[in-house]
PDB file of N, CA, C, O and CB in Angstrom:
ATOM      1  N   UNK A   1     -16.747 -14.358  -1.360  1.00  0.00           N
ATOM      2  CA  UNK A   1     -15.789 -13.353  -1.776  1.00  0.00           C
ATOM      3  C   UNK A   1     -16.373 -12.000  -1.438  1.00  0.00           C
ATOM      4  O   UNK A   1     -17.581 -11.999  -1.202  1.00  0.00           O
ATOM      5  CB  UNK A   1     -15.456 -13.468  -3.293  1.00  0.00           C
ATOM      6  N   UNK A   2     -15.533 -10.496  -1.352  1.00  0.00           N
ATOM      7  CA  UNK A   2     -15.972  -9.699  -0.447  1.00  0.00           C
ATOM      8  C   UNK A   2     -14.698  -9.127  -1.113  1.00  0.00           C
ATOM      9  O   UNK A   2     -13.510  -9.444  -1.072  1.00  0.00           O
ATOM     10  CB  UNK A   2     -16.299 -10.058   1.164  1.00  0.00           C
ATOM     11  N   UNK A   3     -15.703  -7.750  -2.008  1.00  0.00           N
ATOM     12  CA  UNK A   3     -14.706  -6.499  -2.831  1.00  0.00           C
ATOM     13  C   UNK A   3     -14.780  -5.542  -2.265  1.00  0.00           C
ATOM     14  O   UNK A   3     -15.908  -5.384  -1.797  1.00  0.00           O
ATOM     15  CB  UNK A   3     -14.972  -6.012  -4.215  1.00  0.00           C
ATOM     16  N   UNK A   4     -13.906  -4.543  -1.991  1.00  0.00           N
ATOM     17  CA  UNK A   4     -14.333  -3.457  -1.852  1.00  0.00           C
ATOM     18  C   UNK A   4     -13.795  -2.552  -3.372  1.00  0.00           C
ATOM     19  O   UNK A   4     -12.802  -2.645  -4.095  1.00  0.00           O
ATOM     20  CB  UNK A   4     -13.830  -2.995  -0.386  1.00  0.00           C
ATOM     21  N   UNK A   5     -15.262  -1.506  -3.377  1.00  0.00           N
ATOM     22  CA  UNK A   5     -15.076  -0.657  -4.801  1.00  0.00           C
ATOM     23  C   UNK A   5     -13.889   0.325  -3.960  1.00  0.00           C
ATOM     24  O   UNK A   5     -13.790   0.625  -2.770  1.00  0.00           O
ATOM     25  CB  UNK A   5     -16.842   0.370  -5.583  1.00  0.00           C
ATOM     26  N   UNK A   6     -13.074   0.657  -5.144  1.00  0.00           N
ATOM     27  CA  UNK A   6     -12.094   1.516  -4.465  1.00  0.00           C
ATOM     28  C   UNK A   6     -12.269   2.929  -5.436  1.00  0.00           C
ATOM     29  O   UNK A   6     -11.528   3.887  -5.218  1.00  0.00           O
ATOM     30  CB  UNK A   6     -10.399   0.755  -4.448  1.00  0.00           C
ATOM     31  N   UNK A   7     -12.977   2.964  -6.180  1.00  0.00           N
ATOM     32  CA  UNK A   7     -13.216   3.814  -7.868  1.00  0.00           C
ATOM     33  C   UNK A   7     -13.477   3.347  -8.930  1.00  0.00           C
ATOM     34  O   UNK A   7     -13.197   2.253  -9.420  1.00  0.00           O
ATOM     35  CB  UNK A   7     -12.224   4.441  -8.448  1.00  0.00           C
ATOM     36  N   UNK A   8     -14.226   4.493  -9.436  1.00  0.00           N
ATOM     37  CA  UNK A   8     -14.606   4.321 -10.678  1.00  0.00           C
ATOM     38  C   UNK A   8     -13.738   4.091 -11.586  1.00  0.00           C
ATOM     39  O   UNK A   8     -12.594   4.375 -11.231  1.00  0.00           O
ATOM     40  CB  UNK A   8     -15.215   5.177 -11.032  1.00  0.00           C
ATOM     41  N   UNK A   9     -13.859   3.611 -12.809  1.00  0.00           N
ATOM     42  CA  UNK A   9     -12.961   3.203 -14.001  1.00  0.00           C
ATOM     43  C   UNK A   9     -13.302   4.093 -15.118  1.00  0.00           C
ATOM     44  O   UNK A   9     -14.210   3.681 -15.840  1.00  0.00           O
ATOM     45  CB  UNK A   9     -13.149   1.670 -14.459  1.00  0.00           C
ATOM     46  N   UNK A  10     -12.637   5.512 -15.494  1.00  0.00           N
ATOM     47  CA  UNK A  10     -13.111   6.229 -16.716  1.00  0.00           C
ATOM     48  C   UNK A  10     -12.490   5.522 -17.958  1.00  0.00           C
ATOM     49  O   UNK A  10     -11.283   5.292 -17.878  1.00  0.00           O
ATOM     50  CB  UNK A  10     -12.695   7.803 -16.675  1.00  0.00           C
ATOM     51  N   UNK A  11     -12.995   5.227 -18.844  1.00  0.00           N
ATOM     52  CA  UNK A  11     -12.943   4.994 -19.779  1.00  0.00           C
ATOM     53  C   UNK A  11     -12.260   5.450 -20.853  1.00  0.00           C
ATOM     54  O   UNK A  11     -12.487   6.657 -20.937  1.00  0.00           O
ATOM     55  CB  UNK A  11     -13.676   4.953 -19.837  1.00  0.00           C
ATOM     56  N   UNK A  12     -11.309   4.978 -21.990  1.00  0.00           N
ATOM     57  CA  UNK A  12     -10.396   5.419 -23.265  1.00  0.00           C
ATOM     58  C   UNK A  12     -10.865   4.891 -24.321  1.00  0.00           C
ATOM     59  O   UNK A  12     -11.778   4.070 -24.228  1.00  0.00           O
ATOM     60  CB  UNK A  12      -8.959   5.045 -23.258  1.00  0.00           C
ATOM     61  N   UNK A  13     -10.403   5.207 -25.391  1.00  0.00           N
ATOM     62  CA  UNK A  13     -11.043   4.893 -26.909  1.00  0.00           C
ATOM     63  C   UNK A  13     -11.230   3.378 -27.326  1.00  0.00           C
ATOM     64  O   UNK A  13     -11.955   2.852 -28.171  1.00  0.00           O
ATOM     65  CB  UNK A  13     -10.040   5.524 -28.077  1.00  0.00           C
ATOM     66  N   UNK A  14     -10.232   2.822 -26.346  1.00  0.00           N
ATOM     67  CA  UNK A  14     -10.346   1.085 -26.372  1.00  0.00           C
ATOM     68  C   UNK A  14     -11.405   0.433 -26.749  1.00  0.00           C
ATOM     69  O   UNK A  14     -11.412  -0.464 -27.591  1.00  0.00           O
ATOM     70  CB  UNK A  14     -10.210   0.461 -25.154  1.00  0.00           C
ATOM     71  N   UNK A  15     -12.688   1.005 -25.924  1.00  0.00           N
ATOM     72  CA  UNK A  15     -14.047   0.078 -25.601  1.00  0.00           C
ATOM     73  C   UNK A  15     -14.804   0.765 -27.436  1.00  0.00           C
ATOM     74  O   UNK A  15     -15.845   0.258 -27.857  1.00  0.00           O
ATOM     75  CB  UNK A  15     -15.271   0.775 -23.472  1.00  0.00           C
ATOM     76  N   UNK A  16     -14.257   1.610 -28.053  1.00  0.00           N
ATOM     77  CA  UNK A  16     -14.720   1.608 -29.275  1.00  0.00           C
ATOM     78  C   UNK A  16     -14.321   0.876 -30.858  1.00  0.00           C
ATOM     79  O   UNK A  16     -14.704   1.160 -31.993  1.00  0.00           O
ATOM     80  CB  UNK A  16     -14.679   2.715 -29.312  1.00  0.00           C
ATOM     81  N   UNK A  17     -13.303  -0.266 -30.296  1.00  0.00           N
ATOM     82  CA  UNK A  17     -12.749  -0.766 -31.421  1.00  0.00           C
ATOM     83  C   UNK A  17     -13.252  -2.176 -31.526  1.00  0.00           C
ATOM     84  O   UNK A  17     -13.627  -2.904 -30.607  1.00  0.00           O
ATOM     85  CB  UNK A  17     -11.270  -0.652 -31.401  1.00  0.00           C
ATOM     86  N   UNK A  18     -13.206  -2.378 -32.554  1.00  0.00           N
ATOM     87  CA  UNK A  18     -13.878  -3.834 -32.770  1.00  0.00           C
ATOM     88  C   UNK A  18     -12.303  -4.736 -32.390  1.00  0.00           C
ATOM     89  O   UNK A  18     -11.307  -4.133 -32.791  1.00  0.00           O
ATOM     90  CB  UNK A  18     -14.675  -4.123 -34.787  1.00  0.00           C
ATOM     91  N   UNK A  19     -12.069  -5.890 -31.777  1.00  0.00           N
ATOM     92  CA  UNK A  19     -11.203  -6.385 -31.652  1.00  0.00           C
ATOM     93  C   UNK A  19     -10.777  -7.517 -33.035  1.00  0.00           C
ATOM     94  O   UNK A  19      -9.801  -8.266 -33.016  1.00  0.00           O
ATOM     95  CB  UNK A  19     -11.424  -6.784 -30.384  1.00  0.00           C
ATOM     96  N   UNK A  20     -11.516  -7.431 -33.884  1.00  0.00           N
ATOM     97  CA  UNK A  20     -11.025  -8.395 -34.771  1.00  0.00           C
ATOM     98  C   UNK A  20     -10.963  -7.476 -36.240  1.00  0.00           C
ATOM     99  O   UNK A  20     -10.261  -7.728 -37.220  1.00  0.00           O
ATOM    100  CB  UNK A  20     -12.080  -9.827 -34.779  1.00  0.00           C
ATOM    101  N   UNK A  21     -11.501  -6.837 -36.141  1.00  0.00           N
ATOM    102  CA  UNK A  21     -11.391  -5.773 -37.313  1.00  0.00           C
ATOM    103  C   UNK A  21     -10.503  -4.347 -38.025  1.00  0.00           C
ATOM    104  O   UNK A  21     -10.193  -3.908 -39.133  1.00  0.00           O
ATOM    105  CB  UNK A  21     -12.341  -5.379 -37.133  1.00  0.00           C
ATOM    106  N   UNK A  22     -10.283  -3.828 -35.806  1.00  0.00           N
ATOM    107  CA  UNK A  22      -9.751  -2.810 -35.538  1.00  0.00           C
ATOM    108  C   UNK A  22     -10.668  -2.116 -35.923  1.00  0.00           C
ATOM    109  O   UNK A  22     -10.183  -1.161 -35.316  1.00  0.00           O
ATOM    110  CB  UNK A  22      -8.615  -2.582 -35.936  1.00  0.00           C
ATOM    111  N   UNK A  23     -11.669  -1.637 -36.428  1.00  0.00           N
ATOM    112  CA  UNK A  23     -12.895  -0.469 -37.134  1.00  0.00           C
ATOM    113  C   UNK A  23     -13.390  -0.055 -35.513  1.00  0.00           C
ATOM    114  O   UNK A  23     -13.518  -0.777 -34.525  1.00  0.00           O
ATOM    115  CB  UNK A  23     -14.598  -1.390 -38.452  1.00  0.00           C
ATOM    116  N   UNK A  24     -13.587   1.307 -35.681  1.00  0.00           N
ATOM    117  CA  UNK A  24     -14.139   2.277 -34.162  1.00  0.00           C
ATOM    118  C   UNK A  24     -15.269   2.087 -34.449  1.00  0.00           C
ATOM    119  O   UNK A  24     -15.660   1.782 -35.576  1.00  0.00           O
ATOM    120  CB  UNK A  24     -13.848   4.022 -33.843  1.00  0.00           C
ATOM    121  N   UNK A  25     -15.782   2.202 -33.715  1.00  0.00           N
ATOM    122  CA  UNK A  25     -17.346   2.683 -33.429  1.00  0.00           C
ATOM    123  C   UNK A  25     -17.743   3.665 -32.144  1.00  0.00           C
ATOM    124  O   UNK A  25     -18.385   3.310 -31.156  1.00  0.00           O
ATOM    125  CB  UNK A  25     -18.216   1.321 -33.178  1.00  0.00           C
ATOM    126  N   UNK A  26     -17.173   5.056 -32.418  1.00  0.00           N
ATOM    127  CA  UNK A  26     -17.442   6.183 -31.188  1.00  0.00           C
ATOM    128  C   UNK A  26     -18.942   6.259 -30.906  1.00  0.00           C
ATOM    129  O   UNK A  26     -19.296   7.270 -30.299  1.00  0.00           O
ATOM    130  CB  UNK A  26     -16.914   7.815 -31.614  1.00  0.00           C
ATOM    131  N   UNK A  27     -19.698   5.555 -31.168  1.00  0.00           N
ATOM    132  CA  UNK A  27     -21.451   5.803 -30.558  1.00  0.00           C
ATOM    133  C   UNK A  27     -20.965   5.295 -29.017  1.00  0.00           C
ATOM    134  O   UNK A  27     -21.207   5.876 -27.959  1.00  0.00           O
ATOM    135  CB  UNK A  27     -23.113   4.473 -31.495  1.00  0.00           C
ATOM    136  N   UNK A  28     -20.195   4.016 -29.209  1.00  0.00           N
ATOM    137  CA  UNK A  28     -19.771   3.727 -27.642  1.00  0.00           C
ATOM    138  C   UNK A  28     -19.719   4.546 -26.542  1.00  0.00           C
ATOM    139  O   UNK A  28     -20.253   4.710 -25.445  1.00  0.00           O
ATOM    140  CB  UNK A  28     -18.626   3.345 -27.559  1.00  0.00           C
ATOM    141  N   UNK A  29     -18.632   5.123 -27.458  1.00  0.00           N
ATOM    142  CA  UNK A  29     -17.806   6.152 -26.122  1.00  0.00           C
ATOM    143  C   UNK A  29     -19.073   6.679 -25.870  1.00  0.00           C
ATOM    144  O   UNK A  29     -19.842   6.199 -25.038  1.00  0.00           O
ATOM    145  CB  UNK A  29     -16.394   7.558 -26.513  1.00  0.00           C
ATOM    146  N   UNK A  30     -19.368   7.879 -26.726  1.00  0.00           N
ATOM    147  CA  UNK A  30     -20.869   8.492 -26.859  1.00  0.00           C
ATOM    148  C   UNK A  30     -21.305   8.105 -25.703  1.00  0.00           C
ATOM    149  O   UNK A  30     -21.170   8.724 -24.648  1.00  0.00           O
ATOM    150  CB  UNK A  30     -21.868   8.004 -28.054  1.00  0.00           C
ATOM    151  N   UNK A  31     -21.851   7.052 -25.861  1.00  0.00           N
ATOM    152  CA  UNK A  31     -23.072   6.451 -24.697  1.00  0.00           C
ATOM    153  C   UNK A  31     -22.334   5.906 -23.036  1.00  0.00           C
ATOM    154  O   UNK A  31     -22.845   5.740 -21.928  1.00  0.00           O
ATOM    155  CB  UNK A  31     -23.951   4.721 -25.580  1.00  0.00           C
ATOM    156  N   UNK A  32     -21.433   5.810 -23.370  1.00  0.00           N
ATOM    157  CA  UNK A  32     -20.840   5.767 -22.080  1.00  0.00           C
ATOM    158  C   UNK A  32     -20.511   7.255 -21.490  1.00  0.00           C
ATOM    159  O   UNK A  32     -21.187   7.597 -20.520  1.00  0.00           O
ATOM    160  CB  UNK A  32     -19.547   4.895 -22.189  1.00  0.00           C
ATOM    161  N   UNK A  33     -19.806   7.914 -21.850  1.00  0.00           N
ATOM    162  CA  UNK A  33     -20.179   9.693 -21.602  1.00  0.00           C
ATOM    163  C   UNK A  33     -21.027  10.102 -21.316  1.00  0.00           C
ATOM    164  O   UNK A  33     -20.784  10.873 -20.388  1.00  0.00           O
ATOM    165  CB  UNK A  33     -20.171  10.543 -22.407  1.00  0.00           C
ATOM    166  N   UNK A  34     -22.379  10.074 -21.630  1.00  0.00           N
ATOM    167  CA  UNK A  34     -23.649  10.728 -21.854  1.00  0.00           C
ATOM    168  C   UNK A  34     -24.183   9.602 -20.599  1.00  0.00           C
ATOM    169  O   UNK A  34     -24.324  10.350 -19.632  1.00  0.00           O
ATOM    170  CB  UNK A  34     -24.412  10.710 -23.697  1.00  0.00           C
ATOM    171  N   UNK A  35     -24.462   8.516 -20.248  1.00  0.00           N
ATOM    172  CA  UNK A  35     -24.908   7.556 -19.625  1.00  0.00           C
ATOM    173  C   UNK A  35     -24.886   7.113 -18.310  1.00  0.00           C
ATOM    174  O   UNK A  35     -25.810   6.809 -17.556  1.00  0.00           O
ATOM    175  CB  UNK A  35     -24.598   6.901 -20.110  1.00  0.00           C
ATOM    176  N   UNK A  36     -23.213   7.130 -18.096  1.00  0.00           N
ATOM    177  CA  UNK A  36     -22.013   6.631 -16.937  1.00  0.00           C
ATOM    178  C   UNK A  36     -21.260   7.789 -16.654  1.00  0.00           C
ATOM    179  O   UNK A  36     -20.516   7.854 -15.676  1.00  0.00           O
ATOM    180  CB  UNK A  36     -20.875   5.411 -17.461  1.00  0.00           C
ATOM    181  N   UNK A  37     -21.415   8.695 -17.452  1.00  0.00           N
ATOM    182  CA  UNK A  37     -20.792   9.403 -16.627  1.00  0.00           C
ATOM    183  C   UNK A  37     -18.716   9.668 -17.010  1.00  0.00           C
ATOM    184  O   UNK A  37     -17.697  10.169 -16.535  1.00  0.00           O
ATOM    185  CB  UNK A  37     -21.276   8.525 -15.191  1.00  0.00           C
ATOM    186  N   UNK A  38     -19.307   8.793 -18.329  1.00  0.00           N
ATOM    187  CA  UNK A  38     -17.357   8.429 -18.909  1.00  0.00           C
ATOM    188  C   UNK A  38     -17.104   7.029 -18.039  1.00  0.00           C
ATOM    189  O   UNK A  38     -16.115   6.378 -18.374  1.00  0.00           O
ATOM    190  CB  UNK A  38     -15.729  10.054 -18.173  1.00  0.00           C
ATOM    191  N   UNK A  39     -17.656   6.683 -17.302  1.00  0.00           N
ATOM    192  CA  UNK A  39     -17.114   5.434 -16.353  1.00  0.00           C
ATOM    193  C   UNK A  39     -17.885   3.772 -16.824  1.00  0.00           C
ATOM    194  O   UNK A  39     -19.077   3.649 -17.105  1.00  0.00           O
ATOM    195  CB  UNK A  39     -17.652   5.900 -14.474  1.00  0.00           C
ATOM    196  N   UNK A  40     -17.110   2.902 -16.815  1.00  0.00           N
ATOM    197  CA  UNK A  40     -17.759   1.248 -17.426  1.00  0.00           C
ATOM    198  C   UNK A  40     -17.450   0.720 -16.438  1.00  0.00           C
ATOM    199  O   UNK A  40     -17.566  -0.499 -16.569  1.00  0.00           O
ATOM    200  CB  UNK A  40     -17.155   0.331 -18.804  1.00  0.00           C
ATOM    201  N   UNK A  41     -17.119   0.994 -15.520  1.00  0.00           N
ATOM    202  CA  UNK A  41     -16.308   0.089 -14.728  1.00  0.00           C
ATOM    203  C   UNK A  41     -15.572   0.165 -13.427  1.00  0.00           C
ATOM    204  O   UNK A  41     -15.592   1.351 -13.100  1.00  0.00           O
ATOM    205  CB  UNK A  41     -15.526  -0.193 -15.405  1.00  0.00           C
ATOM    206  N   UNK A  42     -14.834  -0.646 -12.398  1.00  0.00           N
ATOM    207  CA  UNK A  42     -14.480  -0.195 -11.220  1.00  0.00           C
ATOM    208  C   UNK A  42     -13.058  -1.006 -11.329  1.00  0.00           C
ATOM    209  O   UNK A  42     -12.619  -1.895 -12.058  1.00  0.00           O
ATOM    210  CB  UNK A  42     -15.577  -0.498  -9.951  1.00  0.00           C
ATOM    211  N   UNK A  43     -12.545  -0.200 -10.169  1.00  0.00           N
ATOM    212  CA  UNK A  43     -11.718  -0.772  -9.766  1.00  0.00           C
ATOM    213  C   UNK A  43     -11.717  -1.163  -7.988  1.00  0.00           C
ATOM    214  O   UNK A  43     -12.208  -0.462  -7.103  1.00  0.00           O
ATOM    215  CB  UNK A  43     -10.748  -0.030 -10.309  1.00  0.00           C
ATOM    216  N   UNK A  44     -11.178  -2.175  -7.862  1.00  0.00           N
ATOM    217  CA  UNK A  44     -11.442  -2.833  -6.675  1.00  0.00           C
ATOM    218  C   UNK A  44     -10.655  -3.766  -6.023  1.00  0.00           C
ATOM    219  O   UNK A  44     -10.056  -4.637  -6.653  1.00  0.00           O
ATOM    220  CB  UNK A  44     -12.413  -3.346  -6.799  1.00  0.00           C
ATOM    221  N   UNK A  45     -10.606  -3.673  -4.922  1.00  0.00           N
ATOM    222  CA  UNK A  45      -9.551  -4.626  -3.644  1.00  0.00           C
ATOM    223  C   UNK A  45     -10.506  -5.483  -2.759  1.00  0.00           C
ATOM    224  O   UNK A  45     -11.488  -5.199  -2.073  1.00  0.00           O
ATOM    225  CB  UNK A  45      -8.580  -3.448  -2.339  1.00  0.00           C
ATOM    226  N   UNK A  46      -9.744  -6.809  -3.079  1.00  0.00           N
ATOM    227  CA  UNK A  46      -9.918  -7.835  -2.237  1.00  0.00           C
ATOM    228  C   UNK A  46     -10.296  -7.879  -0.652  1.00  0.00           C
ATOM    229  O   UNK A  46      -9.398  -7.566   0.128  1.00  0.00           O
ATOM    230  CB  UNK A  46      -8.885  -8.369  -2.395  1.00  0.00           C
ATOM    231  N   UNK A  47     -11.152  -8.127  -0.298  1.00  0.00           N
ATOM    232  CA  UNK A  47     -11.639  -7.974   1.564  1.00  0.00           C
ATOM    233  C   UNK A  47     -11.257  -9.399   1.957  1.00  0.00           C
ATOM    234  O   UNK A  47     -10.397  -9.643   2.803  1.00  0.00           O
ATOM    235  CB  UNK A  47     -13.704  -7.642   2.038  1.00  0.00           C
ATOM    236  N   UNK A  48     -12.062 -10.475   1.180  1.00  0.00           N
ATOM    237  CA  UNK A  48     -12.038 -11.641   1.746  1.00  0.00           C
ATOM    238  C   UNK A  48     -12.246 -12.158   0.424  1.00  0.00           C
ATOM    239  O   UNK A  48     -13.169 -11.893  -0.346  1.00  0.00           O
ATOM    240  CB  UNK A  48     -12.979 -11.973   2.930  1.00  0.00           C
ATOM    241  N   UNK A  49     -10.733 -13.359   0.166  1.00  0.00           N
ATOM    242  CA  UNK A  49     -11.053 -13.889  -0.781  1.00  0.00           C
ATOM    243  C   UNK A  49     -11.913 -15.093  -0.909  1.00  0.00           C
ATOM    244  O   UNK A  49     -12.154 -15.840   0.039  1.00  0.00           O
ATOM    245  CB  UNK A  49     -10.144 -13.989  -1.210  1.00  0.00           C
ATOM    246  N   UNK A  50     -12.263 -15.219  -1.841  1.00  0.00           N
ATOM    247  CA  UNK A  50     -13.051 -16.693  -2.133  1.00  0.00           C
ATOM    248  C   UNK A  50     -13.542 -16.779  -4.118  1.00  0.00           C
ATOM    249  O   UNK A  50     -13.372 -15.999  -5.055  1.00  0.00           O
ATOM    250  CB  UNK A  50     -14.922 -16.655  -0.845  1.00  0.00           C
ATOM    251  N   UNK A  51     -14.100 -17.972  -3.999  1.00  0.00           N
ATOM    252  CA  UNK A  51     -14.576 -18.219  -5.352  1.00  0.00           C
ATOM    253  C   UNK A  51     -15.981 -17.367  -6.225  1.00  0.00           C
ATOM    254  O   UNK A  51     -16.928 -16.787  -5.696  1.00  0.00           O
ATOM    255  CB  UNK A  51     -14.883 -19.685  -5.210  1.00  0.00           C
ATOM    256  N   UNK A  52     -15.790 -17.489  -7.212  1.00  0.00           N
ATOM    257  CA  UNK A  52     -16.609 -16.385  -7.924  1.00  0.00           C
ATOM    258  C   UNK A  52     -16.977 -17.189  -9.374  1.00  0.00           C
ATOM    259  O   UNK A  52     -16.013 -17.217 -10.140  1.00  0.00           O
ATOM    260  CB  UNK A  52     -15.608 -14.783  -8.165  1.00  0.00           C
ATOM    261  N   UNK A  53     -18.155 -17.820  -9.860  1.00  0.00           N
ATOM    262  CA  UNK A  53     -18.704 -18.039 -10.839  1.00  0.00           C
ATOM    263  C   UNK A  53     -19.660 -17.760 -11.259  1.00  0.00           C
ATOM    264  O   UNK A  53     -20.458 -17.185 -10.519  1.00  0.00           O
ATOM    265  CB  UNK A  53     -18.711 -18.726 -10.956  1.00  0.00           C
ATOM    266  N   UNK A  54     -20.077 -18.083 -12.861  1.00  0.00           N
ATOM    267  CA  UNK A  54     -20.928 -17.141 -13.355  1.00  0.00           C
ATOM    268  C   UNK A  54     -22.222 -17.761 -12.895  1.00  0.00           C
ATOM    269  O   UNK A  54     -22.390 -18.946 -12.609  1.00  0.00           O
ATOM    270  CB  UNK A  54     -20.785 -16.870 -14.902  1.00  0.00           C
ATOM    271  N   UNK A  55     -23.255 -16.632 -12.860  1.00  0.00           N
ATOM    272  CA  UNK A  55     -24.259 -17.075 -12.023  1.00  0.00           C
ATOM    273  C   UNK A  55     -24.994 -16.949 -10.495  1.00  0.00           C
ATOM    274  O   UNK A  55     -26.092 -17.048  -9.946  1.00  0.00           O
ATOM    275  CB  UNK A  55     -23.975 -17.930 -12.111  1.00  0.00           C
ATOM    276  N   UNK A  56     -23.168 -16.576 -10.150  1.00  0.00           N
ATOM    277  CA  UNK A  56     -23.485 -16.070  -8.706  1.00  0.00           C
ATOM    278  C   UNK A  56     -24.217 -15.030  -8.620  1.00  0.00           C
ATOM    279  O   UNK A  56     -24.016 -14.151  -9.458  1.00  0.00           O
ATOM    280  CB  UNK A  56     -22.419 -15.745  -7.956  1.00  0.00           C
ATOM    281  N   UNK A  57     -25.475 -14.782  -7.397  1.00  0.00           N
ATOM    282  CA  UNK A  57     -25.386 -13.880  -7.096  1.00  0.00           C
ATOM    283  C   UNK A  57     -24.833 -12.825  -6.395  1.00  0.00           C
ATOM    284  O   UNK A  57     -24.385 -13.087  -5.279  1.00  0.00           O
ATOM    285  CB  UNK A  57     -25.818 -13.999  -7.069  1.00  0.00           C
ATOM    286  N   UNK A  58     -24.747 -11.379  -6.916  1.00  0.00           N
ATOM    287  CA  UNK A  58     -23.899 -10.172  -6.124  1.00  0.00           C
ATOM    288  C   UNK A  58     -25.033  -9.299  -5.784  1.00  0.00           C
ATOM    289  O   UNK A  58     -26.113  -9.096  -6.339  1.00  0.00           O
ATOM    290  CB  UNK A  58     -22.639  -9.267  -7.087  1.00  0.00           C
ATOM    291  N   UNK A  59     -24.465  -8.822  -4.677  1.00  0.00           N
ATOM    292  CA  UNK A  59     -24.798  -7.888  -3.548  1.00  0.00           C
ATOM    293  C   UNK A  59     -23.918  -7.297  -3.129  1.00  0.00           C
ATOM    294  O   UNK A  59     -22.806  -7.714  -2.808  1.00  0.00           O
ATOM    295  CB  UNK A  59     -25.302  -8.338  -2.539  1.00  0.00           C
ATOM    296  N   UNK A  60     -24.548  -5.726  -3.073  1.00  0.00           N
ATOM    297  CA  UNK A  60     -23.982  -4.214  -3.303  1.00  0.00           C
ATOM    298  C   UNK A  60     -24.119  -3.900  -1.852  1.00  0.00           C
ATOM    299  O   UNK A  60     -25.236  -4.175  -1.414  1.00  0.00           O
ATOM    300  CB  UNK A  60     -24.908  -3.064  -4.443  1.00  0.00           C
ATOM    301  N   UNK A  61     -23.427  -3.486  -1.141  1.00  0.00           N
ATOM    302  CA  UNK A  61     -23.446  -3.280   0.400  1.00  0.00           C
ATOM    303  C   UNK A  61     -23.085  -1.799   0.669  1.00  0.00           C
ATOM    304  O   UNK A  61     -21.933  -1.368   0.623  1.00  0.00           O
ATOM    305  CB  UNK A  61     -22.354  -4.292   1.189  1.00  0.00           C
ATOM    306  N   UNK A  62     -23.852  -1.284   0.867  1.00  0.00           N
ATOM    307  CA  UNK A  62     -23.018   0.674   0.936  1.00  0.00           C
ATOM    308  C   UNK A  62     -22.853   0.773   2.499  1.00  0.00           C
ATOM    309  O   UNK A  62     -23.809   0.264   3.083  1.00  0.00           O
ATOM    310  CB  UNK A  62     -24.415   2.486   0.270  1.00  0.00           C
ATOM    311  N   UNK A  63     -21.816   1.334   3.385  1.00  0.00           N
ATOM    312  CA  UNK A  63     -21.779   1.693   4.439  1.00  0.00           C
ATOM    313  C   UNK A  63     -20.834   3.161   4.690  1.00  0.00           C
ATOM    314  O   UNK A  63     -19.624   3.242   4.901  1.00  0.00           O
ATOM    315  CB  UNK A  63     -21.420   0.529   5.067  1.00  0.00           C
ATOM    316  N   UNK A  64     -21.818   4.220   4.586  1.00  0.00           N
ATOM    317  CA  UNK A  64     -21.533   5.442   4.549  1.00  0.00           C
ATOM    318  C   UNK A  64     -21.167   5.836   3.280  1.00  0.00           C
ATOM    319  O   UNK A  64     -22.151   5.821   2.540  1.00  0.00           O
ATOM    320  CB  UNK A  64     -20.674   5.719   5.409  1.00  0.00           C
ATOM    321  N   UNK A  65     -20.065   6.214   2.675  1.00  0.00           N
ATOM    322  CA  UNK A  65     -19.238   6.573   1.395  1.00  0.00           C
ATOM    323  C   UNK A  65     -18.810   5.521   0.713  1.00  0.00           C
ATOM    324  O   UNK A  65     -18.476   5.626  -0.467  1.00  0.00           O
ATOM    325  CB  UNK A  65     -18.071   7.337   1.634  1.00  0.00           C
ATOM    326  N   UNK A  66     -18.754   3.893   1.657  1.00  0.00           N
ATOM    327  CA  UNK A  66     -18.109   2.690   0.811  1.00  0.00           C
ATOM    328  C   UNK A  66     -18.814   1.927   0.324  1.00  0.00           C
ATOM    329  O   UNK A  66     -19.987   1.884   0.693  1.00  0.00           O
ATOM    330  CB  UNK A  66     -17.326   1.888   1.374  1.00  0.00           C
ATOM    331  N   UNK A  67     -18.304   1.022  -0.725  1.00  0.00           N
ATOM    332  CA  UNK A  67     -19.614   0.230  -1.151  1.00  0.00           C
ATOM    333  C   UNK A  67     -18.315  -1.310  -1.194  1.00  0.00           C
ATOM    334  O   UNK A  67     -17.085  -1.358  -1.157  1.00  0.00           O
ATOM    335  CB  UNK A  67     -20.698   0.969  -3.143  1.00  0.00           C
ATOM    336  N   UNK A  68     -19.429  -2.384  -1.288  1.00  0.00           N
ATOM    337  CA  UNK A  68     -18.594  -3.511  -1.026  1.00  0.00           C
ATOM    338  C   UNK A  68     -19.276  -4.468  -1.890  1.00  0.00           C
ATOM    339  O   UNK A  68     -20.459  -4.243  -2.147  1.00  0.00           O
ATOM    340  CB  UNK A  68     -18.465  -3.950   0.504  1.00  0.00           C
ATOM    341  N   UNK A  69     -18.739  -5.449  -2.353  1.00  0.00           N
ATOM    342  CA  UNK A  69     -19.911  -6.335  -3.367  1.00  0.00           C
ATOM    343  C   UNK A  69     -19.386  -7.773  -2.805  1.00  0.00           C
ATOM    344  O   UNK A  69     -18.181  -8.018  -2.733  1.00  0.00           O
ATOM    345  CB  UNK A  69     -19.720  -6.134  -5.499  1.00  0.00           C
ATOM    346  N   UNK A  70     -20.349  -8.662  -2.431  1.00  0.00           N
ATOM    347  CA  UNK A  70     -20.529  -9.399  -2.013  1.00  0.00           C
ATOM    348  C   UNK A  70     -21.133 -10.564  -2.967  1.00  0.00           C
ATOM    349  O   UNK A  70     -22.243 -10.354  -3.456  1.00  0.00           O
ATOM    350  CB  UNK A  70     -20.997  -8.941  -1.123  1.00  0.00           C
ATOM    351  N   UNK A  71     -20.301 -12.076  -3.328  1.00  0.00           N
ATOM    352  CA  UNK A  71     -20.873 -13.003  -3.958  1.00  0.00           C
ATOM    353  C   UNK A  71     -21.113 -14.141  -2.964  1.00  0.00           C
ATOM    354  O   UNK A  71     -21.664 -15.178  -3.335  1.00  0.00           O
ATOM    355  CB  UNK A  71     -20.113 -13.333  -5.101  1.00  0.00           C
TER     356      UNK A  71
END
C-alpha cells in the first residue's frame, strides 16, 4: 500500500473528551498545541492500494515537498 500525505490534520476539542464519560480533559489539547503544532494527524490519498495490518512496517518517503508512506 502507498499513501500519499496530502496535510496535516489540526485538531478540535474532540480528542479531549473521554468517550464513555463525556468529562474533558484540555491538558490534551494543551499538549497537542504546544507539541504538534495543533496537528494529531494527516490526511491522505491512496497511490496504490493494498493491505495494511497491525504490525506492518511503515516507511516515510519524502521527495522534495511530498511525503508518501509506504507499508
Amino acid at each position: 500500500m502507498r499513501m500519499r500525505v496530502d496535510r496535516r490534520d489540526p485538531r478540535c476539542v474532540i480528542v479531549t473528551m473521554d468517550l464513555h464519560t463525556g468529562q474533558r480533559e484540555p491538558v490534551i489539547l494543551r499538549h497537542i498545541a504546544r507539541r504538534r503544532g495543533g496537528c494529531a494527524g494527516i490526511y491522505g490519498s491512496t497511490v496504490t492500494p493494498g493491505r495494511v495490518a497491525v504490525g506492518d512496517a511503515v516507511v516515510l518517503e519524502t521527495s522534495g515537498s511530498s511525503y508518501e508512506i509506504i507499508t
